[in-house]
N, C-alpha and C positions, 0 to 999 in steps of 0.2 A: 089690405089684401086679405080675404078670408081664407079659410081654412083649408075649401072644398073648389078653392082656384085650380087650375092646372096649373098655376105659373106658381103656385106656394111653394116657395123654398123648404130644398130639403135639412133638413135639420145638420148640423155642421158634427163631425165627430173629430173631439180632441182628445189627441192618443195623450196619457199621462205621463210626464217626462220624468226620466228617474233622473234623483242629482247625485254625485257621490264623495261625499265630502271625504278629503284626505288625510283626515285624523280620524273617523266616526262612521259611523254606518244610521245614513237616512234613510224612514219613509221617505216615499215617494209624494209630491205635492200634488194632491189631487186637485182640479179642476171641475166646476158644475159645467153641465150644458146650459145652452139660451131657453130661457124656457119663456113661452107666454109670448116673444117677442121683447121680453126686457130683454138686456144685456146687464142683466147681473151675474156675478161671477163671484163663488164662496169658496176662496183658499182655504184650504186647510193646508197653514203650515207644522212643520214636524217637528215635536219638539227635540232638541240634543240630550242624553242626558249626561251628565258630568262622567258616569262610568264606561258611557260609548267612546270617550276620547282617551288616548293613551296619552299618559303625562308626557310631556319634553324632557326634556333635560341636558344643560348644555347649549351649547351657541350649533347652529345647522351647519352639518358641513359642505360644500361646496362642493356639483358633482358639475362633473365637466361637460355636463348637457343641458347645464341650468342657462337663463339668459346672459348672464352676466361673466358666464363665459367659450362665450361664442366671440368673443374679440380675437384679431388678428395674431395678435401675441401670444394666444394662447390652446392649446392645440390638447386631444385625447391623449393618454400614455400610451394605446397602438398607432397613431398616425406615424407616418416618414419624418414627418417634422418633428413631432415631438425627440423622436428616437436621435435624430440629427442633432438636434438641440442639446439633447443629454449627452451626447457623446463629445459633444464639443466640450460643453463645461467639465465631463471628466476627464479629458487629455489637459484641459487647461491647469485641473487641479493638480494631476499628477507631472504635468515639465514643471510647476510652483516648484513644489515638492522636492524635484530633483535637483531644480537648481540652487535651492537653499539648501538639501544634503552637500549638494556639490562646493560649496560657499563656506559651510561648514567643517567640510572632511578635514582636519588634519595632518598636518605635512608627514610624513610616514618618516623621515631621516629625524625630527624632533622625536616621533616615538620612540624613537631605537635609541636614539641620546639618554631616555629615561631609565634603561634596563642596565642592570649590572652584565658583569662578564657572562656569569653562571646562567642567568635569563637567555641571555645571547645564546649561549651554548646549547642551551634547551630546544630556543627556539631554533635553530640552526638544522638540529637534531632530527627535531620533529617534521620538519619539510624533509630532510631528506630521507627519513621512515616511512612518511605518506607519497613523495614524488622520489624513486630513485633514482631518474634520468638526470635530478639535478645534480647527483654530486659529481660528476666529473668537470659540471660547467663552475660550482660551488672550488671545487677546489685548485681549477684555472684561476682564480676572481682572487682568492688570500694569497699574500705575500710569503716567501719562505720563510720559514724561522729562522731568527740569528741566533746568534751564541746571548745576547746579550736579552733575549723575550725567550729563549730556552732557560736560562740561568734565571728568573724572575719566576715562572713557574717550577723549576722542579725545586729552588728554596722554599715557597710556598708550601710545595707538599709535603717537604722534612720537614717542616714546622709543624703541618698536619699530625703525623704520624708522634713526631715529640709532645704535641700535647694530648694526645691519645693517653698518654701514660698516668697510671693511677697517681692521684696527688700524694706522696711521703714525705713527711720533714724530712728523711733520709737519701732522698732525693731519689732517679730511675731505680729502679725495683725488675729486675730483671728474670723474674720468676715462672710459671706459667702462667698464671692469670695474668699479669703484666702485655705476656707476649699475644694473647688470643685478646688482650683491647685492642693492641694495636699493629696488630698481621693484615688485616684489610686496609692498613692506609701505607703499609712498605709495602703490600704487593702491589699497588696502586702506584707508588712510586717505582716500583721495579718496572714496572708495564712501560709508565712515560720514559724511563731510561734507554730500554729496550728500543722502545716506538721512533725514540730520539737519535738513537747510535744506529738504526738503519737507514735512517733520513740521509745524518751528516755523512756517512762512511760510502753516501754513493761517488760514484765514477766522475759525479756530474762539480761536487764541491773540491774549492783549492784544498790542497793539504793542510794548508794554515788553520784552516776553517776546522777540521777533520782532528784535527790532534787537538787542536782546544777545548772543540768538545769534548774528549774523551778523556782527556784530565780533569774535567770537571765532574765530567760523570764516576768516574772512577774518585775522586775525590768522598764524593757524594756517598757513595758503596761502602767506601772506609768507615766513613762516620755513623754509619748503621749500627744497633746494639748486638753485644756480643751475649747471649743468652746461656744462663745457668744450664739450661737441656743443651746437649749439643745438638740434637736432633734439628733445634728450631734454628739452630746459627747455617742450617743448607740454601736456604737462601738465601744468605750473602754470597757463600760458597759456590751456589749456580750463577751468581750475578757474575759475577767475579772473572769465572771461565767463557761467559758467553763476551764480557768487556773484555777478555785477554785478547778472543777472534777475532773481535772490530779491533784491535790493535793492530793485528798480525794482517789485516786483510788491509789497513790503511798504509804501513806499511810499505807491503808488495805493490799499493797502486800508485804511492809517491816515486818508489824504484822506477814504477813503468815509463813514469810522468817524464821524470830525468833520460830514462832510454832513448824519448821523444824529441830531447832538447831543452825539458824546461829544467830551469838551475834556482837551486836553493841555497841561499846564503850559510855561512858555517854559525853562524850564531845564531839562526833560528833552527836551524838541525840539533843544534846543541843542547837546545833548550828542549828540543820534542826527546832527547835521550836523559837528560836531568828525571824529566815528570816522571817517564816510565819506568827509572833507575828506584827512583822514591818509590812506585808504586808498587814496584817487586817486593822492594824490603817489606813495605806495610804490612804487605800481604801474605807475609812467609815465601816468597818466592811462585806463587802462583801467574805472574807474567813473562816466565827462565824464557820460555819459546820466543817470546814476541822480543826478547831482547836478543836472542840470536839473531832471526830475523833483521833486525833492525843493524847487526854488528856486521850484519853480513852485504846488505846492501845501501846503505845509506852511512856506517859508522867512516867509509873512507871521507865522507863531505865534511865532516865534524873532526877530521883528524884523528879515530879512534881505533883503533888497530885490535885484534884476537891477541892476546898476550904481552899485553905494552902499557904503560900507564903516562896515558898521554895529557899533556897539560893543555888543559881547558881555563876557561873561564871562571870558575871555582877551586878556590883552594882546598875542597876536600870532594875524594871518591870514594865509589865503596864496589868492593871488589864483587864479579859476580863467576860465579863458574857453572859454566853450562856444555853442552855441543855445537859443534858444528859442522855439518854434513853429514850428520849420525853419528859416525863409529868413532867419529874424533873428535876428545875431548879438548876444549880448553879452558885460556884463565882470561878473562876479559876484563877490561874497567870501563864502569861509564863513570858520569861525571855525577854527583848528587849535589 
């Protein structure tokens, strides 16, 4: 077919294809036209060169548009699925979690077995400075104190206070320094005496109960040191008088008690006039009232008469003189 045919094909035009390599930046591969009617075709390919490619480094990481992760199992971090799928495995992680804390936690009455009294105390303390609603429920829930977990604590803290005292081969030292070691651990015992004689001396405890403790407390009082200052010996001297009143006030409520119908044996009436009798002497006479008191309302259960020396249970009394009814004096005996 010549040149100058009509039917001579028109010459073919090949657009140049760009390629784009994804490490590198290519020419483009050029392509010749047919020339002549040959079908030859002169590639020029392009060469790379080492600095068109940006090093690797490292293993590829895996983008979730690649082939190989377009399987069913495996899904974008915004699809529904994926977000479902994460949520399951973190609820799964976190019930794990909870039920191995839960497996784990510690019986709470063994931790409380761990802690001494004073821990206890603390803790005790401490709840009810943070939640005040709970002490009324806190001190529904404790037992009342006896004579016999009263008498366990306030020995403890005369023991306190006794060994507050400076060491002397001469033994207590009753001087001033002596007295300012150890005035914070008797007032501290005067406090729980106190705290203690309002407890027993209510309305609500037997008499028995009530004069027991008060012998012991008043005991207790006695044996406090007697200080070189007199100044320092006033709080024995305040203890002394506020124990006389829980005397005088137990007393008046054992009287009532009897008003009522309830009867006291003479040998334990006997014995609540003995302690008191002792406790005057000790004291120089600082319980005279509470043993009128007591001559006047209760002395007839004991067989103890205002001016009579009546034979008791002991072979020795010791005389006490006091009033009774004010303006009239008498001569009393209890029994010691």
């Amino acid at each position: 077919m010549s040149d100058n045919s009509p039917c001579f094909p028109l010459p073919r035009t090949f657009h140049q294809p760009t390629f784009h390599h994804p490490n590198g930046n290519l020419r483009p591969i050029r392509t010749a036209s047919i020339d002549g009617g040959h079908h030859s075709q002169i590639i020029h390919r392009s060469r790379i060169s080492i600095a068109d490619v940006p090093k690797v480094t490292g293993k590829r990481k895996p983008g979730y548009d690649s082939d190989d992760s377009m399987s069913d199992n495996k899904s974008p971090p915004s699809s529904p699925k994926f977000m479902h799928s994460y949520d399951m495995e973190r609820d799964y992680a976190t019930a794990k979690r909870t039920k191995m804390s839960s497996e784990r936690e510690f019986p709470l009455s063994k931790l409380l077995a761990t802690l001494d009294k004073p821990q206890l105390l603390s803790l005790i303390n401490n709840l009810i400075d943070s939640h005040p609603h709970l002490q009324s429920e806190i001190a529904l829930n404790i037992p009342r104190p006896t004579i016999h977990s009263v008498t366990n604590v306030l020995n403890s803290m005369e023991k306190k206070y006794q060994d507050s005292f400076p060491y002397s081969k001469w033994g207590q030292v009753k001087d001033d320094y002596s007295f300012n070691r150890v005035k914070p651990a008797i007032m501290e015992l005067k406090g729980a005496i106190l705290d203690y004689a309002a407890h027993f001396t209510s309305t609500e405890e037997f008499p028995t109960t009530t004069f027991s403790f008060l012998h012991l407390a008043t005991s207790i009082t006695q044996r406090l040191p007697d200080w070189e200052n007199h100044l320092h010996n006033e709080i024995k001297r305040d203890l002394y008088i506020k124990l006389a009143e829980y005397w005088t006030k137990a007393i008046v409520d054992a009287a009532s008690k009897v008003s009522e119908g309830k009867i006291y044996g003479q040998m334990v009436v006997s014995e609540w006039a003995r302690n008191l009798a002792q406790h005057n002497r000790e004291s120089n006479g600082m319980f005279q009232h509470s043993i009128n008191e007591f001559i006047d309302k209760l002395g007839w259960i004991a067989g103890i008469q205002v001016g009579t020396n009546p034979s008791l249970t002991s072979n020795h009394s010791y005389p006490f003189s006091g009033s009774n009814g004010g303006a009239h004096h008498h001569h009393s005996v209890l029994p010691v």
